[in-house]
N, C-alpha and C positions, 0 to 999 in steps of 0.2 A: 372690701375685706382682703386682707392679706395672708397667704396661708403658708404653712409648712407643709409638703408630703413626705413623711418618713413611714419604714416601714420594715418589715425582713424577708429580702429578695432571696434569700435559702429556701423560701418555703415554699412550695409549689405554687403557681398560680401568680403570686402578688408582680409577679415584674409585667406578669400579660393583663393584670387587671391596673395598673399603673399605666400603662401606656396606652389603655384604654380611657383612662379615664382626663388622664392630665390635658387632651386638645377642648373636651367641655369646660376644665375648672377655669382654662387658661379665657377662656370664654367670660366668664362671670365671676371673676375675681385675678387678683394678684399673686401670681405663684411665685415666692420669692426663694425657695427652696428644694430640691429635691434630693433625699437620702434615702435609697434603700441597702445601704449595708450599713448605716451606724457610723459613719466614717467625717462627717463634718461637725465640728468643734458649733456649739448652739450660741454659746456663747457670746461667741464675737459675731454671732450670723445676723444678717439686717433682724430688726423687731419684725413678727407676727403678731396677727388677731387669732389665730385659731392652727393646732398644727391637726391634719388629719393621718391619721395611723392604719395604713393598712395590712392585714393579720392577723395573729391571737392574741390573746393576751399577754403570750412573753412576749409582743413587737411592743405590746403598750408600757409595759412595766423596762423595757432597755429607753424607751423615747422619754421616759420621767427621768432616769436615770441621765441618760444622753442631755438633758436640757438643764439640767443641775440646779444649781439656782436661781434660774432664771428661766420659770416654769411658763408655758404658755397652756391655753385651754386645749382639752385635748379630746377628738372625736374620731371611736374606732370604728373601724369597717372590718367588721369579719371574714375572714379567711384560715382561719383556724379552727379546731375542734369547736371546743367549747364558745368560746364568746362572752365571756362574763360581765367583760367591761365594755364589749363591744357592742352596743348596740344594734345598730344597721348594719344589715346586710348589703353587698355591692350593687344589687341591682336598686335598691332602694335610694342610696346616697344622691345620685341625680335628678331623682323625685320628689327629694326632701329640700333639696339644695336652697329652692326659693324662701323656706322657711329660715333658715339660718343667714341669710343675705337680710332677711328681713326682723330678723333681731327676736325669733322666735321660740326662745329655748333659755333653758336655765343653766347657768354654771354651779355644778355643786362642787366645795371644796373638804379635800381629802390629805389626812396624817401620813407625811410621810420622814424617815427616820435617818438619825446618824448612825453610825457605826463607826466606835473608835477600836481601833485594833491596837493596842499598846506594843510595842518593839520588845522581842522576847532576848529575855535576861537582859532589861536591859531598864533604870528607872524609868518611870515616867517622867518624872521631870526633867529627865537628861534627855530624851528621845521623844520629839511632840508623834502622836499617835497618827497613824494612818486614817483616813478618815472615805468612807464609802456609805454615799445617799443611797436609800431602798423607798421603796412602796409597800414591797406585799410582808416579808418576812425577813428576820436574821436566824440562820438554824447555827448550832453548834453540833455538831454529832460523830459517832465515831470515825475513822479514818480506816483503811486497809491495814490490819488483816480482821476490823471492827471487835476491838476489846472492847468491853465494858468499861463507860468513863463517871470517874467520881468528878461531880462540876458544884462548885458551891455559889450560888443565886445573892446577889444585895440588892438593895431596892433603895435608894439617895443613903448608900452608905451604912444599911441595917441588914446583917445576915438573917436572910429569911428561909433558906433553903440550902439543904445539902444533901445529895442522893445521888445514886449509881443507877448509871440505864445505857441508853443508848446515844441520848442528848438532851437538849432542851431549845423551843422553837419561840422567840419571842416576835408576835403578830400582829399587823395593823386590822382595823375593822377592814380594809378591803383585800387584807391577805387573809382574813379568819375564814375565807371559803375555798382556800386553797391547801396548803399542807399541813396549816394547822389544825380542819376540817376533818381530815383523812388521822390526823392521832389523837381524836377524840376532843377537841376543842368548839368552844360555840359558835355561833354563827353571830355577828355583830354588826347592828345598823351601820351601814358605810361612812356614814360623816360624825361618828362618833369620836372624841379625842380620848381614845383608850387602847391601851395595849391587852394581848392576849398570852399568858406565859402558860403554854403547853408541853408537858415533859414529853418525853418519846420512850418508851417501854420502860418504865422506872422499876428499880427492883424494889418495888414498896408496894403497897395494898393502899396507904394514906393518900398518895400525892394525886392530884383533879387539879384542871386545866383553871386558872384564875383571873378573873379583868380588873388592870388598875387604869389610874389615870394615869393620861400621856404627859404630864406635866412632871413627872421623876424619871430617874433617872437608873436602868437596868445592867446590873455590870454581873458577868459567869467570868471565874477562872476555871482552869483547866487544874482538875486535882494534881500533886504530884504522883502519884500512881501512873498518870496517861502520859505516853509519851510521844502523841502527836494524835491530833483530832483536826476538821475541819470546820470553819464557817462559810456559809452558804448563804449569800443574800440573794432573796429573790430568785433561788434556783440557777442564777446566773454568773455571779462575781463570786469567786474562791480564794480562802486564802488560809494556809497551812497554823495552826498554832500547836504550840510544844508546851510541855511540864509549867506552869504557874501565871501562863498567859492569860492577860485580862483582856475583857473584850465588853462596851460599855455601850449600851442604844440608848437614845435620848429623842426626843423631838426634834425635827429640823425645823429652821426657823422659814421654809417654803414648805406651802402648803399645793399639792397635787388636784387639778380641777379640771374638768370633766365634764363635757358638753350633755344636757340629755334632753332631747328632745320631745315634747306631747306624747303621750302615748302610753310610754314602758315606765311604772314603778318599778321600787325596790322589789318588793312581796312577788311582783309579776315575775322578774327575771328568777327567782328562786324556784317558782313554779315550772317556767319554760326551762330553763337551765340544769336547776338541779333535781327537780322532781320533788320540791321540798312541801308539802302541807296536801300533797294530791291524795285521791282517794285509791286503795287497790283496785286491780285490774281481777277481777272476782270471772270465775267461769261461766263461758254462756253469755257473758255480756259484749255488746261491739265492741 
């Protein structure tokens, strides 16, 4: 097996749990790679069977990103808060290890998205569009000193929406438990091909979070009222937009895949993670 180790060396812990771990992997497999700042091009990097991610969730969601089109299978080891996508914890991964050498685990594969950023004031057809791969989410929302933004919604080209709020948060099934969770949005089996379109404080009593298919095509302009709002992909990549700018998510033609090994369901990690379907904690009981 040939592996990747990337990961994010900012974060407490991952450079002392890296240099812990890489004299075993080197052991029982091929390490053709190591990055923990984000810094080598995947690209043009020899091929991998399996990249391991050690960190949170943001280390998992920059290494989809980092690996562009040319997505390898991907297995996190937590070292962060939460853990959502991460499975395995650090003391576990070298206990696991033989099952993965031994072909013991499934690759589920996951929707991950374009972002075209159209060139402000400027045609599209004259200026090809900026283009940034996501996982979890593309947010539009207001910018400093956060006025209120009029943003009108098309879906393959059909005005469907038009409202004033705060933003609007277009989400994959494995971003629907991250910030589009938190504005009221559902929660969506992960290997779904479906988007989640979640306003953020709408000044309307109508507007609810809705799921279409990932097979169209999501385009928000920025009203001319606003005169400078952000997009936010994945919490991480920013990029300023001004008065009538389009900005358009689609399906990416790679698909996001994700090691998981015996053990942990979906339903589980919702339980352990988010506390989702458990019972109250009622007085008097352990």
């Amino acid at each position: 097996m040939k592996l990747y180790v990337l990961g994010n060396a900012n974060r407490p812990g991952v450079r002392e749990e890296a240099e812990r771990l890489l004299p075993s992997l080197r052991e029982r497999c091929g390490v053709v790679l190591v990055d923990l700042l984000h810094e080598q091009d995947l690209a043009s990097a020899p091929s991998a069977d399996l990249a391991l991610v050690l960190g949170g969730d943001g280390a998992i969601l920059r290494a989809a990103r980092q690996m562009g089109y040319r997505q390898v299978p991907v297995l996190g080891v937590n070292l962060g808060r939460l853990g959502f996508l991460a499975d395995l914890q650090p003391e576990e991964l070298l206990a696991r290890f033989p099952e993965l050498l031994a072909g013991d685990y499934r690759i589920t594969r996951h929707l991950m998205f374009e972002c075209l950023i159209d060139a402000p004031a400027t045609p599209a057809a004259a200026t090809a569009p900026r283009i940034v791969l996501g996982l979890n989410e593309a947010v539009v929302r207001s910018a400093p000193p956060f006025h209120m933004l009029d943003l009108l919604l098309e879906v393959d080209g059909d005005i469907v929406a038009k409202f004033s709020g705060d933003g609007l948060i277009i989400s994959t099934p494995i971003g629907s438990t991250a910030h589009s969770l938190s504005a009221g949005g559902p929660i969506l089996e992960q290997e779904l091909a479906a988007f989640v379109i979640t306003p953020l404080s709408p000044h309307s009593l109508t507007y609810r979070p809705v799921v279409d298919t990932a097979d169209k095509a999501y385009t928000i302009t920025l009203g001319p009222a606003a005169d400078e709002a952000l997009l936010i992909v994945d919490g991480q990549e920013t990029a300023r937009l001004t008065a009538g700018q389009r900005v358009t998510i689609r399906r990416a033609p790679v698909a996001f895949r994700l090691v998981k090994l015996p053990g942990r369901s979906f339903y589980q990690t919702l339980r352990d993670k988010l506390r989702w379907g458990t019972q109250p904690h009622y007085r008097g009981e352990p």
